[in-house]
C-alpha positions as CSV (number, residue, x, y, z in Angstrom):
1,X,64.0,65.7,93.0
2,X,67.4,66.1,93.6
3,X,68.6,68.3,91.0
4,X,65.8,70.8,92.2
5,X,67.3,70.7,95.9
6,X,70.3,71.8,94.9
7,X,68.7,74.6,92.6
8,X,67.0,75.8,95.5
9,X,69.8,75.3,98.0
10,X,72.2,77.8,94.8
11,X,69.6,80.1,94.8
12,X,69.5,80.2,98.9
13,X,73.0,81.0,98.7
14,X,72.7,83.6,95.9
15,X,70.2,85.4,97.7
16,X,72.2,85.4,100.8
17,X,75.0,87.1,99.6
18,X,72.8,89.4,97.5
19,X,71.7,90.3,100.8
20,X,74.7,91.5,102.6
21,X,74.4,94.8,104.2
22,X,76.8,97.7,103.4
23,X,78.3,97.2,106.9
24,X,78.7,93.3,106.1
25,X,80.7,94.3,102.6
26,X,82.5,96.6,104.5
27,X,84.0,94.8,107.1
28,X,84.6,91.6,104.2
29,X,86.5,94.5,102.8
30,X,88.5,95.5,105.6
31,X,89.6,91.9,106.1
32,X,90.9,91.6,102.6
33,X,92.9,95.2,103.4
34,X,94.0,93.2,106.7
35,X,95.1,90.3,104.3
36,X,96.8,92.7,101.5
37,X,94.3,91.2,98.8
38,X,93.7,94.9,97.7
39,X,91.9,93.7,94.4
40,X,89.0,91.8,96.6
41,X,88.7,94.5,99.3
42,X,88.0,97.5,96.4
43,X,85.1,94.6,95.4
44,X,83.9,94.5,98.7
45,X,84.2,98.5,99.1
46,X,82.4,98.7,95.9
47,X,79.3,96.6,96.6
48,X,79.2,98.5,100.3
49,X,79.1,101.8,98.4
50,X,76.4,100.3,96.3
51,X,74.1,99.6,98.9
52,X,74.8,103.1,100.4
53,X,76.4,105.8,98.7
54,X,76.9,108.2,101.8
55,X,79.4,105.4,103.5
56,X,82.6,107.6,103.9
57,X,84.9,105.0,105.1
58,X,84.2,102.7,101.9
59,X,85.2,105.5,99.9
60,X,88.1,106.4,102.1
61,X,89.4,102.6,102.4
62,X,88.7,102.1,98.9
63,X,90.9,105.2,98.3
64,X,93.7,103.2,100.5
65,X,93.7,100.2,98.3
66,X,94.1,102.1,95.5
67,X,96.4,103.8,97.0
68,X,98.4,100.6,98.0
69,X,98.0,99.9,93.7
70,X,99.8,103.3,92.7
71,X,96.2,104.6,91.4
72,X,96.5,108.1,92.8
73,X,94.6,109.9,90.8
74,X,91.6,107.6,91.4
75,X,92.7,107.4,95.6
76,X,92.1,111.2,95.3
77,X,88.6,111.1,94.0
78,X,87.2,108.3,96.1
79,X,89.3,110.8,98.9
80,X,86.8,113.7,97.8
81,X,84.3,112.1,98.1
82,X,84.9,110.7,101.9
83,X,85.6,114.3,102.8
84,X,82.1,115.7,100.6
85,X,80.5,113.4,102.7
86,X,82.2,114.2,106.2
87,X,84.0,117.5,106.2
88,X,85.7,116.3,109.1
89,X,87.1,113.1,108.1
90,X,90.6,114.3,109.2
91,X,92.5,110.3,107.6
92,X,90.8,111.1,104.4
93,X,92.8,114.8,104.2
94,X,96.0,113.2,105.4
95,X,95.5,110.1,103.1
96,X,94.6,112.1,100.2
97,X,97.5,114.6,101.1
98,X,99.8,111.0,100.0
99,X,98.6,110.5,96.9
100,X,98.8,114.3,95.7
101,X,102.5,113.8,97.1
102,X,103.2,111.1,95.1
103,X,102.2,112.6,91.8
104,X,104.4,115.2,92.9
105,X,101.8,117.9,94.1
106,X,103.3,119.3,97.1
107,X,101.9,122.3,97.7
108,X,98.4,120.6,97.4
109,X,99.4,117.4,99.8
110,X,100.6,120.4,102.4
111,X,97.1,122.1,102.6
112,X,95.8,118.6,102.9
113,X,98.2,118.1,106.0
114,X,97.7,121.2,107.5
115,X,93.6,120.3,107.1
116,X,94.1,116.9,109.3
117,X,96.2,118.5,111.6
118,X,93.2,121.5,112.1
119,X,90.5,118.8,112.2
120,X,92.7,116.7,114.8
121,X,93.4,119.8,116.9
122,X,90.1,121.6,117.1
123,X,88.9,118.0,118.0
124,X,91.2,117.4,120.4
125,X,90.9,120.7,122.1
126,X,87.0,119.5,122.4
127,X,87.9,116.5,123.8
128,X,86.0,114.4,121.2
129,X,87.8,112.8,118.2
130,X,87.4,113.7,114.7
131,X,86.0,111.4,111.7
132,X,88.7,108.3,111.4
133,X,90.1,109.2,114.3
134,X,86.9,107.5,115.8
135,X,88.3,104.0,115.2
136,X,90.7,104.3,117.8
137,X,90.1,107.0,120.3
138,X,86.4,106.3,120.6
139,X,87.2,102.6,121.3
140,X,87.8,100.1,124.1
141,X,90.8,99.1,121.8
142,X,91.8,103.1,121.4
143,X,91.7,103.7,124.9
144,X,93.8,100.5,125.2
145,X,96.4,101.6,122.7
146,X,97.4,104.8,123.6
147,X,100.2,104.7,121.5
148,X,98.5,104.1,118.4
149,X,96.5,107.1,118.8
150,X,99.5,109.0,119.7
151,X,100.4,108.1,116.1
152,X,97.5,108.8,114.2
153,X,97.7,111.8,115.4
154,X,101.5,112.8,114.4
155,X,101.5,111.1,111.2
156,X,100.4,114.2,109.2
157,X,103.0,116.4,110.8
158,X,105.2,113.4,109.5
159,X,103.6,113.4,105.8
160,X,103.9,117.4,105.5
161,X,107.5,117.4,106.7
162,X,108.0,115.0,103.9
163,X,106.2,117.4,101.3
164,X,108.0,120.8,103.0
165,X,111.4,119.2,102.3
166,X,110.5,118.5,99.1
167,X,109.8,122.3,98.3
168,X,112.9,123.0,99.7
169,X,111.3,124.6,103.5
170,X,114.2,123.2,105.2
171,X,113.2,124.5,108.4
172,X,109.5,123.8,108.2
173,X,110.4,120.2,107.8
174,X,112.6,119.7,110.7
175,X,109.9,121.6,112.2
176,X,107.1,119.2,111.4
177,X,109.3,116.3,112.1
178,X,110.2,117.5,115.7
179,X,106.5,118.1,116.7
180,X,105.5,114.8,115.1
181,X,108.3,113.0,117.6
182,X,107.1,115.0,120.3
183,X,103.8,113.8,119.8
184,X,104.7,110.4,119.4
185,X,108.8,110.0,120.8
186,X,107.6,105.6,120.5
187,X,107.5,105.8,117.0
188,X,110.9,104.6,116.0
189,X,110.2,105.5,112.0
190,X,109.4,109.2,112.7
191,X,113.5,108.5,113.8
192,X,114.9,107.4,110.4
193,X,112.6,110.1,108.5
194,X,114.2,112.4,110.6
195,X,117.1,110.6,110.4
196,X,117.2,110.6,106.2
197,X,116.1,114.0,106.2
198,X,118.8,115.3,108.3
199,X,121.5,113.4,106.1
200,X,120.3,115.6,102.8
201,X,120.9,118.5,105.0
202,X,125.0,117.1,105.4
203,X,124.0,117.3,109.2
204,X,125.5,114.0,110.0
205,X,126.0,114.1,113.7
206,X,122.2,114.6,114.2
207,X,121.2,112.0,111.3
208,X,123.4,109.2,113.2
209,X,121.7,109.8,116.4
210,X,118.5,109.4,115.2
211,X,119.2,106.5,112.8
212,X,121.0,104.7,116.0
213,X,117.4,104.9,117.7
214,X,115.6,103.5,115.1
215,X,118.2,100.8,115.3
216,X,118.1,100.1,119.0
217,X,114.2,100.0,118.4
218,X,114.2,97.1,115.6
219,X,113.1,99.5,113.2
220,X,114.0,98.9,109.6
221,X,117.8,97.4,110.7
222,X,118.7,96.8,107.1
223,X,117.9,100.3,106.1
224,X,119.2,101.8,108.8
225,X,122.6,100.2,108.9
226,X,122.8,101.0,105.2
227,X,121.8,104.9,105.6
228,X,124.7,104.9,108.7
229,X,127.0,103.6,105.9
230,X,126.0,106.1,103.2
231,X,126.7,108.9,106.3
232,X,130.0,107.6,107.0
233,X,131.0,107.8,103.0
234,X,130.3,110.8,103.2
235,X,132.0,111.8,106.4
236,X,135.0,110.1,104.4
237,X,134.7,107.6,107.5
238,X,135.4,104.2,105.3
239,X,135.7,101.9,107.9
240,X,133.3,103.0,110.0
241,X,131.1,102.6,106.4
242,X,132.3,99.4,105.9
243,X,131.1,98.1,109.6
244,X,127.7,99.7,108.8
245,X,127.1,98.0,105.5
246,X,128.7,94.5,107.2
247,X,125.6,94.8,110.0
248,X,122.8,95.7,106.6
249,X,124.6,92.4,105.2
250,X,124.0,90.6,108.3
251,X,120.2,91.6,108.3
252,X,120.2,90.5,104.9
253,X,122.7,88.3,102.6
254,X,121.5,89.0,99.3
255,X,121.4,92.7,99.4
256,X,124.0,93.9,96.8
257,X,123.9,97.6,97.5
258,X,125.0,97.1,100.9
259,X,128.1,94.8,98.9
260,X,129.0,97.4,96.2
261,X,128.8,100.1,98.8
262,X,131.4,98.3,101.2
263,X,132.8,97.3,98.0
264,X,133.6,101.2,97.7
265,X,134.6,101.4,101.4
266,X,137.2,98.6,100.7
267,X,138.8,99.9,97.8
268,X,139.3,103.6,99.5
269,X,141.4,101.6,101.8
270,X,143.2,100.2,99.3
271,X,141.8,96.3,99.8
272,X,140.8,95.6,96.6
273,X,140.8,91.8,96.6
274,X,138.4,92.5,99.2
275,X,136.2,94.9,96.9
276,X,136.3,92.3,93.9
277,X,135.2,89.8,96.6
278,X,132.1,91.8,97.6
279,X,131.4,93.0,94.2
280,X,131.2,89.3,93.6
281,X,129.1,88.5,96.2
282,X,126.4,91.3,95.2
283,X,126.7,89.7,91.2
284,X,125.7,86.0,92.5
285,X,123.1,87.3,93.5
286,X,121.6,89.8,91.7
287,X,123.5,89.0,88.0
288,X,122.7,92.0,86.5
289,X,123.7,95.1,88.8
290,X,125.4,97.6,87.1
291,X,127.3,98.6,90.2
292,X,128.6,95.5,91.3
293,X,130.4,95.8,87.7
294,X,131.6,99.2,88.1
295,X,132.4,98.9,91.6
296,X,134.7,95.3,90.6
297,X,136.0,97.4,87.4
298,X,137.4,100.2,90.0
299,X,139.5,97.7,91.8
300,X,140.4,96.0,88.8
301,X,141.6,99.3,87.7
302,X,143.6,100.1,90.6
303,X,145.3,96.8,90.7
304,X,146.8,97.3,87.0
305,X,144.1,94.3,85.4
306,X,143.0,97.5,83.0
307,X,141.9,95.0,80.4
308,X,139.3,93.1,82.9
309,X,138.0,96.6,84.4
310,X,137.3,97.9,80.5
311,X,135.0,94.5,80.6
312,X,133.5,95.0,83.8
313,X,132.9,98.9,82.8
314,X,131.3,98.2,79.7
315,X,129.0,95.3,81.2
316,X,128.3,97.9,83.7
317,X,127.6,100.7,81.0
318,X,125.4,98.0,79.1
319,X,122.6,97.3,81.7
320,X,123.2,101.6,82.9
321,X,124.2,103.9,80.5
322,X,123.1,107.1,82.1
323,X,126.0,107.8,84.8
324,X,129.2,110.0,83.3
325,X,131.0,108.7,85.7
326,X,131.6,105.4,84.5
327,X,133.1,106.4,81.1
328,X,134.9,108.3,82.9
329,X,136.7,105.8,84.8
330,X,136.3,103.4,81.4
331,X,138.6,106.6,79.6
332,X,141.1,106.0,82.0
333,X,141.6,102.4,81.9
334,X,141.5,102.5,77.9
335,X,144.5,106.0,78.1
336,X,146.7,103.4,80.1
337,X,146.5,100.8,77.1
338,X,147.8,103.6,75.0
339,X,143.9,103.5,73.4
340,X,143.4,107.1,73.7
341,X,141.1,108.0,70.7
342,X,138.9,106.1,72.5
343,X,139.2,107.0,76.1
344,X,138.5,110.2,74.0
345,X,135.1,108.9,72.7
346,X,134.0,108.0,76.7
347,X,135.4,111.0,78.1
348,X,132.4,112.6,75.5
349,X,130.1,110.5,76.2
350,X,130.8,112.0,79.7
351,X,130.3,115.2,79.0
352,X,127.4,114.6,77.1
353,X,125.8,113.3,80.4
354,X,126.9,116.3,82.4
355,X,128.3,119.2,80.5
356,X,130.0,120.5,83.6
357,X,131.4,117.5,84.7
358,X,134.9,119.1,84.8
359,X,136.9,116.0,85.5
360,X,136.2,114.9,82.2
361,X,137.3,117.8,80.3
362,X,140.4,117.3,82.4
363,X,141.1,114.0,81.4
364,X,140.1,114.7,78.0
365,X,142.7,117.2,77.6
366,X,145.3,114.7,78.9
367,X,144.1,112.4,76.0
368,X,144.6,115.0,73.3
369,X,147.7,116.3,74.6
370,X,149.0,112.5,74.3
371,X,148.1,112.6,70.6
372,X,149.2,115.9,69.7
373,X,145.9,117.8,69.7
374,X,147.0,121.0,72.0
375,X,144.4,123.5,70.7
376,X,141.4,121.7,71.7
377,X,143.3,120.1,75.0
378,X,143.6,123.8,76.0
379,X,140.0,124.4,75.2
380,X,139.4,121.2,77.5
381,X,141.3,122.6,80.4
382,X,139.3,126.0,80.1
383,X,136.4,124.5,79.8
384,X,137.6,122.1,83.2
385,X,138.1,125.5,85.0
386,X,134.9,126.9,84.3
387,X,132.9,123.9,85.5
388,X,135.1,124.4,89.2
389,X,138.2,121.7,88.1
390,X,141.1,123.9,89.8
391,X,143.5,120.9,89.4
392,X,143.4,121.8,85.6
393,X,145.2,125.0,86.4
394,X,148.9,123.5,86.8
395,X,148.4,121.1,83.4
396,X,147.3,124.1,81.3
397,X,149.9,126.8,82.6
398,X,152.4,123.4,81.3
399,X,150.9,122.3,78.5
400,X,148.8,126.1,77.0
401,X,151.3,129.0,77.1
């Protein structure tokens, strides 16, 4: 007898859950999003489309777990098909504008954009909100959460702004990212995309001031302190670069770009110990980072220890072999041990890299020079001034007449 209750009892259960609605898999799904189990909510999504294949938002949140998985390609479809079935589902334009912007399809993700913002404005206008925007504004909860709406609706200005700069529309990004901020000025990460963009376009003051409200609003500290830092290099600021990347190390220990980057700062200054000691710091804990060696191998360099920075280089080279720069700086620590044939082999390499990295022509033809190879150290130099090297001028009118 008992072995048949418990028959019936599985079967009772199996029937249950064969019996979910589409709403029921739906919101089993959306608490699997909530939870970041992405595998279990597409399940869920799946057996809610199932059950009915005109349910938009399955599609649409199935799109954002896939999304959340790198799956573009297959985001965009279960996209098109949230949009075939509401031509107004303004989340499912911008959402779909993501993935076509991370397989690099700009001009696609723009139009996609520019649809959510239409939808959202029209809507607006009407004073009713379009698909997706539902969850929010046509809620106790939306009502409630101003602010959240007030994002929802600037995050495609955000998204295109992203997509303009990278076709180079300068202006039509900063112009996207200014409305978006206007639209929603409590958003502190519309501030460090701002913020970022603003740095590619070398206008630091700008890029500062916006980074420095993210930062006052808790937003991404570590990141932001970092990007400060990377502003100040640039500005030549070092110590001011240093205190930045101290604060990112203070929001997190472990992170060994912020080291090797104040690791640079330090050794600007002339405090190498100090640079060896943070380039240290980032190797304990991440063992293989190829610019913690490069970055200990420059001070090493610059304190005479030529021998220990050809080691750290060549580690350094070993895990990244794709930046000219470092057999660059290798060349130079092998011409001061008199090894020049092979600081001529990494000076090369160099240029092999980056045929118009002038510098290394440059200090190739210092190389040959040293071992009696004036023809092609004049070729060098020439070469060094055609690539923009100006400092080659005074070593070839010595060295090439």
């Amino acid at each position: 007898m008992r072995p048949i209750f418990f028959l019936i009892m599985t079967m009772l259960v199996s029937v249950e859950a064969y019996c979910l609605t589409a709403k029921e898999h739906f919101d089993a799904g959306m608490q699997h999003f909530a939870e970041h189990n992405y595998d279990g909510a597409i399940v869920a999504f799946t057996q809610a489309i199932a059950l009915d294949t005109t349910f938009a938002e399955a599609y649409y949140d199935r799109g954002r777990c896939l999304v959340a998985k790198s799956k573009y390609a297959e985001a965009i479809s279960d996209y098109c098909r949230a949009i075939s079935i509401d031509t107004i589902y303004a989340d499912a334009y911008c959402y779909r504008g993501t993935a076509k912007y991370h397989l690099k399809q700009y001009e696609e993700a723009v139009r996609d954009f520019s649809r959510a913002i239409y939808i959202d404005t029209i809507y607006a206008e009407r004073g009713s909100p379009a698909s997706g925007m539902k969850r929010l504004t046509g809620t106790a909860a939306g009502r409630d959460r101003p602010n959240e709406v007030d994002t929802m609706f600037a995050k495609p200005y955000a998204n295109r702004a992203i997509c303009k700069a990278a076709l180079k529309d300068a202006d039509g990004a900063l112009e996207d990212y200014n409305y978006a901020i206007s639209l929603a000025p409590h958003w502190p990460k519309l501030y460090v995309m701002r913020g970022v963009f603003l740095h590619t376009q070398k206008d630091y003051t700008a890029a500062l001031a916006d980074l420095k409200i993210a930062i006052k609003a808790q937003c991404s500290l570590s990141f932001c302190y970092a990007e400060s830092g990377r502003i100040k290099v640039e500005m030549k600021d070092y110590d001011g670069a240093s205190g930045f990347f101290t604060k990112a190390i203070k929001c997190d220990p472990t992170d060994a770009y912020a080291y090797c980057m104040r690791a640079w700062c330090r050794s600007q200054m002339r405090d190498y110990d100090a640079a060896i000691a943070d380039a240290n710091r980032a190797l304990k804990y991440h063992p293989d980072n190829a610019d913690a060696y490069k970055e200990r191998g420059y001070a090493k360099s610059c304190l005479a220890d030529y021998e220990g920075a050809i080691a750290d280089y060549t580690r350094s080279i070993s895990i990244d072999s794709t930046v000219a720069w470092k057999y660059c700086v290798r060349g130079a620590a092998e011409d001061k041990l008199g090894k020049h044939a092979a600081a001529i082999q990494d000076y090369t390499k160099a240029i092999a890299l980056d045929p118009k990295y002038g510098y290394a022509y440059y200090c190739r033809a210092q190389s040959r020079i040293a071992i009696g190879q004036k023809q092609e150290a004049c070729a060098d130099l020439h070469s060094s001034m055609d690539a923009g090297y100006n400092i080659s001028r005074e070593f070839m009118q010595k060295n090439c007449q």
